[in-house]
N, C-alpha and C positions, 0 to 999 in steps of 0.2 A: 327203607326210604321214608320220610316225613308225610306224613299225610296220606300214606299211601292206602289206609281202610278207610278213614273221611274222604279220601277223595273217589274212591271207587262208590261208597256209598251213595254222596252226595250226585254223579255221573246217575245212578243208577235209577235215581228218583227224576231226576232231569227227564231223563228216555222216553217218561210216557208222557210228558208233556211237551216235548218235539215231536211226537206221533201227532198229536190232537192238532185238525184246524182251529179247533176253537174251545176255549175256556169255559168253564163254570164254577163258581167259588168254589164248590165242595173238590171240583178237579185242582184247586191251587192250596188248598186245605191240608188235602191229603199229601201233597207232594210236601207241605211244607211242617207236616207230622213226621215226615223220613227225615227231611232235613235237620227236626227237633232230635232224634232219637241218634241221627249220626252223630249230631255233634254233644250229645251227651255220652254216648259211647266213647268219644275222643278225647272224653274228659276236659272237655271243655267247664269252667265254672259255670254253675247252676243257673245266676244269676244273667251272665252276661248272654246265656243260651236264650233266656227268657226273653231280654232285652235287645236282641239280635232277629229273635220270631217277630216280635211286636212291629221292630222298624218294617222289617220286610212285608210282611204283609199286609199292614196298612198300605205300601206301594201297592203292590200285587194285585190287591184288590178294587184298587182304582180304576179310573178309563184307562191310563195307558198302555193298560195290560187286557182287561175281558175288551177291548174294543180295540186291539191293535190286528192288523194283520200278520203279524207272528209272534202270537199271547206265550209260546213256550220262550222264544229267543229272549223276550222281554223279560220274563223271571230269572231267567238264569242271569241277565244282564242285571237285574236290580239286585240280584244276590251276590255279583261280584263287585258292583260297587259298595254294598255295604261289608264283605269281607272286606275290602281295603280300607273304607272306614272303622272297622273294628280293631285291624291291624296299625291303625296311622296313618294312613291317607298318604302321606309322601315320606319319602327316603330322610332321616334324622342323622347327620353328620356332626364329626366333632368337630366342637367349637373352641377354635384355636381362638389365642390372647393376639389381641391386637399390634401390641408390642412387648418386649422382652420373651421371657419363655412360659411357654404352655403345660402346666402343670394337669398329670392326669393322674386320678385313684384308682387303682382296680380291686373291687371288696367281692368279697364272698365265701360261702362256708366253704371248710376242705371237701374237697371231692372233687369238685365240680370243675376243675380243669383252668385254676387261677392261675396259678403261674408259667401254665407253656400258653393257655391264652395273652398273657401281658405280653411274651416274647412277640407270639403271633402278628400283636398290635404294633410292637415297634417296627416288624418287618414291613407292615401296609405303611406304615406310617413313611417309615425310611423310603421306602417305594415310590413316594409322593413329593417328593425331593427336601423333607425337614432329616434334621440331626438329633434322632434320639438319645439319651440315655435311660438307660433301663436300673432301678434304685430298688437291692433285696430288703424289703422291707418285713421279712417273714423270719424271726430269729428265733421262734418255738416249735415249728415242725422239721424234725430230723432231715437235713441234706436237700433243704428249702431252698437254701442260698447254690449248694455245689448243683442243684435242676436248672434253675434263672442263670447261673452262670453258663450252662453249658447249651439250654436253649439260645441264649442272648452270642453265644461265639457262633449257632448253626445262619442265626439274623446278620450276623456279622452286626451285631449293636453292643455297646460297650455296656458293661455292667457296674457298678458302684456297690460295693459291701462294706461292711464295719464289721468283722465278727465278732468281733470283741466288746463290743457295746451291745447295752441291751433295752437302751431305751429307744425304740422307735422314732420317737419327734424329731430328737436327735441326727438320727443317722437321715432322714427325712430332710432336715435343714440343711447336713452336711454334704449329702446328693446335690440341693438347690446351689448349693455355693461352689463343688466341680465341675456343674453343669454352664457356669459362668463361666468358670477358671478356662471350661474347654469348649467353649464355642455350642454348647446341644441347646438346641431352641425348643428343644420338647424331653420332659422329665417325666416319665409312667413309673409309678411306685407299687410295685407287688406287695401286697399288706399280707398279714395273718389271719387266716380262717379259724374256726371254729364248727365242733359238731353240729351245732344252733346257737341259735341269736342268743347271745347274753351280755350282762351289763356292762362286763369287764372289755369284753370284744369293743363293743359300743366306745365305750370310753376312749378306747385308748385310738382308733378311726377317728374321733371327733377330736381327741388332741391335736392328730396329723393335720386334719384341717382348718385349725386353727392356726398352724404353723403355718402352713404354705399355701391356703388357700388356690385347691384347686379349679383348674376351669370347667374340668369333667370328673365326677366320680359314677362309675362306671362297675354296674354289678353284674360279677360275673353266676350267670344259675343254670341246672343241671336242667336239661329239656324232658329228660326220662323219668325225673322226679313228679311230675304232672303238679296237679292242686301241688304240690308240696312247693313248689319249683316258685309258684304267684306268690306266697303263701309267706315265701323267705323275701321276696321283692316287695308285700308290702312293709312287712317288718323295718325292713331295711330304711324304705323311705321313710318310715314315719318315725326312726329315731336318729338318722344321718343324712338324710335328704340327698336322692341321688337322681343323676341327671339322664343316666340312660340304660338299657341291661344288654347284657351279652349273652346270648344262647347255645351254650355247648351241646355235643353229641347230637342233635339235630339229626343229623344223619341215621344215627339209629332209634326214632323217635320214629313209630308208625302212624302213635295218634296223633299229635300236633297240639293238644289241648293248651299247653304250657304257652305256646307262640298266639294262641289265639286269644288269651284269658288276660295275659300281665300288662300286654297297654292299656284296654278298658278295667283295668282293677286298679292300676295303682297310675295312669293316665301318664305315666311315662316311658318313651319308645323303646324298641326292640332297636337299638342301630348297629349291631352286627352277630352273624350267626355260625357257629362253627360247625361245618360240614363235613371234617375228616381229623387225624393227626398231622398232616402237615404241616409244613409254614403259610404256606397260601392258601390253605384250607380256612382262613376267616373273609368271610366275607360280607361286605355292606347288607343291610338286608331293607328290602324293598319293599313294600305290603302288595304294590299292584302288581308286581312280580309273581310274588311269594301267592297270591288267590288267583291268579291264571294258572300255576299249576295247580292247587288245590281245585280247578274245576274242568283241567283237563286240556287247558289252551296252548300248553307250552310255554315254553319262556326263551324265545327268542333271542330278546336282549341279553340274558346273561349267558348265551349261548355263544353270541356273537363278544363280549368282552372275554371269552375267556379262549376263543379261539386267536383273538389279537394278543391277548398275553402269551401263549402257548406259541405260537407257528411265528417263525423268523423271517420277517418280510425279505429279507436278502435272498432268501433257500426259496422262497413261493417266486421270485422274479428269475431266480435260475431256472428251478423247475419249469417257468411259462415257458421259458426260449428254450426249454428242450423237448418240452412240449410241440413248441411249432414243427420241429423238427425232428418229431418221432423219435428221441433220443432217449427216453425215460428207460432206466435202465434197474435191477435188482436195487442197487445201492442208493436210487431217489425213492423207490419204494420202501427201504426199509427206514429212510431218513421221514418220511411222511407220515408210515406207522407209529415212531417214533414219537414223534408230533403230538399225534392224537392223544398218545400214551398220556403226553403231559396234561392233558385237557383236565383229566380223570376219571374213573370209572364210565365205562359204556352206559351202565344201566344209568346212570345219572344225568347220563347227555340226553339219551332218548327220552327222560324224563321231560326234558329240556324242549324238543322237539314238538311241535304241535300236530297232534292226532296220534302218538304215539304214547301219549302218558293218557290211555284209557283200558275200561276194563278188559278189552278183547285183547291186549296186550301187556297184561300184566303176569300172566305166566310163562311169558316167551324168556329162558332163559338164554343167557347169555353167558358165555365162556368166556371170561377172558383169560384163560391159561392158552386160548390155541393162537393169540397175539404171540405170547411168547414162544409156543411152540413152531409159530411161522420166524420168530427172530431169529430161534435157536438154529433152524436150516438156514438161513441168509447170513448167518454169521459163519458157520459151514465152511460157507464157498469160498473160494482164494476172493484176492483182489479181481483178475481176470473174469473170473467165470460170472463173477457178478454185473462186469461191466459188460460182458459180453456171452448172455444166454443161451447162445446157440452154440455153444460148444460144450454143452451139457452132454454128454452120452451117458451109454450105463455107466462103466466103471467109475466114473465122477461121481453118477449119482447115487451108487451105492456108497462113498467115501462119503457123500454129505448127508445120508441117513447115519450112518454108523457116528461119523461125528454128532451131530444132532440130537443123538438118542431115540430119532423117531423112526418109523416106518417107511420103505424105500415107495408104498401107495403115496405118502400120505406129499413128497418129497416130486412125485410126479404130479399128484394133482394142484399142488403149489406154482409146479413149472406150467401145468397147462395153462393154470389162472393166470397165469401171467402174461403166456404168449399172448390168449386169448384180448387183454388189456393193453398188450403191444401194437395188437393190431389194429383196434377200436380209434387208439391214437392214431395212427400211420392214416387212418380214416378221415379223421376229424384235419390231418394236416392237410388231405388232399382238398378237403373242401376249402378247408381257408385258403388254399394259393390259388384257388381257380375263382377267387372271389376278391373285389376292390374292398379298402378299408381296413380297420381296423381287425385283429384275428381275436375271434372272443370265442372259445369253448362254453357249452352250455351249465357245466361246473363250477366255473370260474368266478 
């Protein structure tokens, strides 16, 4: 997970400063020596570490901290406000063209996940109700074009190729003028990487942009690569000039140095971050978000947009009236599981979760094979037995362990869990009918 030794660090220096009634410099000092030494472990750049100590403790040190009535709460609060000033302060969106079509670059060296990130983009993008086309801009890395094309069919986003041309500007203009022919108000040009920055690269990026003058160029850098990662981002600005960066593989990025270091290095934003291989796995990236979890707050809100994207408002208003009505049956449960499934990763949510992304709960693993393994027995069962649990005997339930693959234990304590939540409802309905008003479950 991102952050995940900065932020236990960070947690861990905090503790004795929530202990303490009361402050004394050398007690804000020392706390903010661990805080120096995490985020130098995290590979954070040297420079903005340095720069980062200074602001904070100049606060720190002040009345509103050795004179507050809770001098710990107070630090930790001037520490996330300045992580999210180090991070960007507010949410960095693309800046669509006002009229005609919104021209976007996506540069960066190979590796670093450019061209299923560009698909990624036109899927948010499409998502938001514009008409992508997506332009294979990449005609020197072997099956550049057959990857964009076959991402860009998963986006359901049209793709533009020339194979046969081999001049970039070209195929770049030639995208600008199908993208008219066919109605796309937004044109993303997957460009060609290189192992590092060189002239030739350089050149021929700043041809494109001369042609079609984009609204967004947009660089894409590898989070795992740490200092390396800032390092290609300023390169990049200071010979192409670029308006925003994308941060891949995030998700297996423990230290975070990379997210922490490239806005104050090269003083332009982080606006979206990739947190998986999927299509929906890019996501806007938010600073005051992004330093609530780094300090253990949870993140709420993107807990709640991703449960609105995830769960089918139609299937949650069935579920309530069946709910009133004790009705919830194998088949609502495995449709709700189901659900979740789409959120993603467990360990990711409860990251999400406030009081659950700290250090006493960072070795609690988490199975998600036995998700599946409870699907594998609810898929088992006929139509019937799922609608109707109580005619579960042995011999059934030995048929839907044997189908299942699993254990005829593990196939009863599945049923028991169930009844057990059958009847918690049957509970909850008796209370709502014996009550005026509206019926609100405390879940709900």
């Amino acid at each position: 997970m991102p952050f995940d030794n900065l932020s236990s660090k960070l947690q861990g220096a905090f503790k004795q400063l929530r202990s303490k009634g009361k402050l004394t410099e050398k007690d804000v000092k020392a706390a903010l020596r661990e805080v120096r030494l995490a985020l130098l472990e995290a590979d954070v750049n040297f420079k903005v570490v340095k720069d980062f100590i200074s602001k904070v403790e100049e606060r720190a040190l002040g009345h509103e901290v050795l004179e507050s009535l809770t001098p710990g709460q107070q630090v930790i609060k001037i520490v996330n406000e300045e992580l999210i000033e180090l991070m960007g302060s507010t949410q960095s969106k693309i800046t669509y063209a006002s009229k005609g079509i919104t021209v976007i670059m996506v540069v960066g060296l190979q590796g670093a996940g450019k061209t299923t990130t560009t698909a990624k983009l036109a899927s948010l993008i499409k998502s938001q109700g514009k008409r992508p086309l997506l332009v294979a801009g990449d005609i020197y890395r072997p099956a550049a074009i057959k990857q964009l094309q076959v991402v860009g069919e998963q986006a359901k986003v049209p793709v533009f190729t020339m194979p046969d041309v081999k001049n970039v500007t070209k195929i770049a203009e030639a995208g600008m003028k199908h993208a008219e022919e066919n109605n796309n108000n937004v044109v993303i040009i997957d460009t060609a990487g290189r192992l590092h920055v060189d002239e030739e690269l350089m050149d021929e990026l700043t041809s494109i942009k001369k042609a079609v003058v984009p609204q967004e160029i947009l660089l894409v850098v590898d989070a795992m690569t740490g200092q390396d990662a800032v390092n290609v981002a300023k390169n990049f600005d200071e010979q192409l000039g670029i308006d925003g960066v994308v941060m891949t593989k995030l998700d297996g990025d423990t230290r975070g140095g990379a997210a922490l270091s490239v806005r104050a290095v090269t003083q332009k934003p982080i606006k979206f971050i990739g947190m998986g291989e999927k299509l929906n796995d890019l996501q806007a990236f938010h600073p005051d978000r992004m330093a609530s979890r780094i300090l253990g707050m949870g993140d709420v809100l993107t807990l709640i947009e991703k449960a609105e994207e995830s769960i089918d408002e139609e299937k949650a208003r069935q579920l309530e009236s069946k709910l009133r009505k004790a009705e919830f049956d194998f088949n609502d449960f495995l449709d709700q599981m189901q659900q979740v499934k789409k959120m993603g990763p467990l360990g990711d949510l409860m990251n999400m979760v406030p009081g659950l992304n700290t250090p006493q709960f960072k070795d609690v693993e988490i199975d998600e094979k036995q998700m599946d393994y409870v699907e594998a027995i609810i898929l088992s069962m006929t139509p019937e037995e799922r609608a109707n649990p109580a005619i579960l005997n042995v011999s059934r339930k030995q048929r839907i362990a044997k189908g299942s693959g699993r254990g005829i234990q593990e196939v009863n304590r599945l049923i028991k869990q169930f009844n057990q939540m059958q009847k918690m409802m049957k509970q909850f309905s008796g209370m709502a009918k014996g009550k005026k008003g509206r019926f609100n479950l405390p879940f709900m």
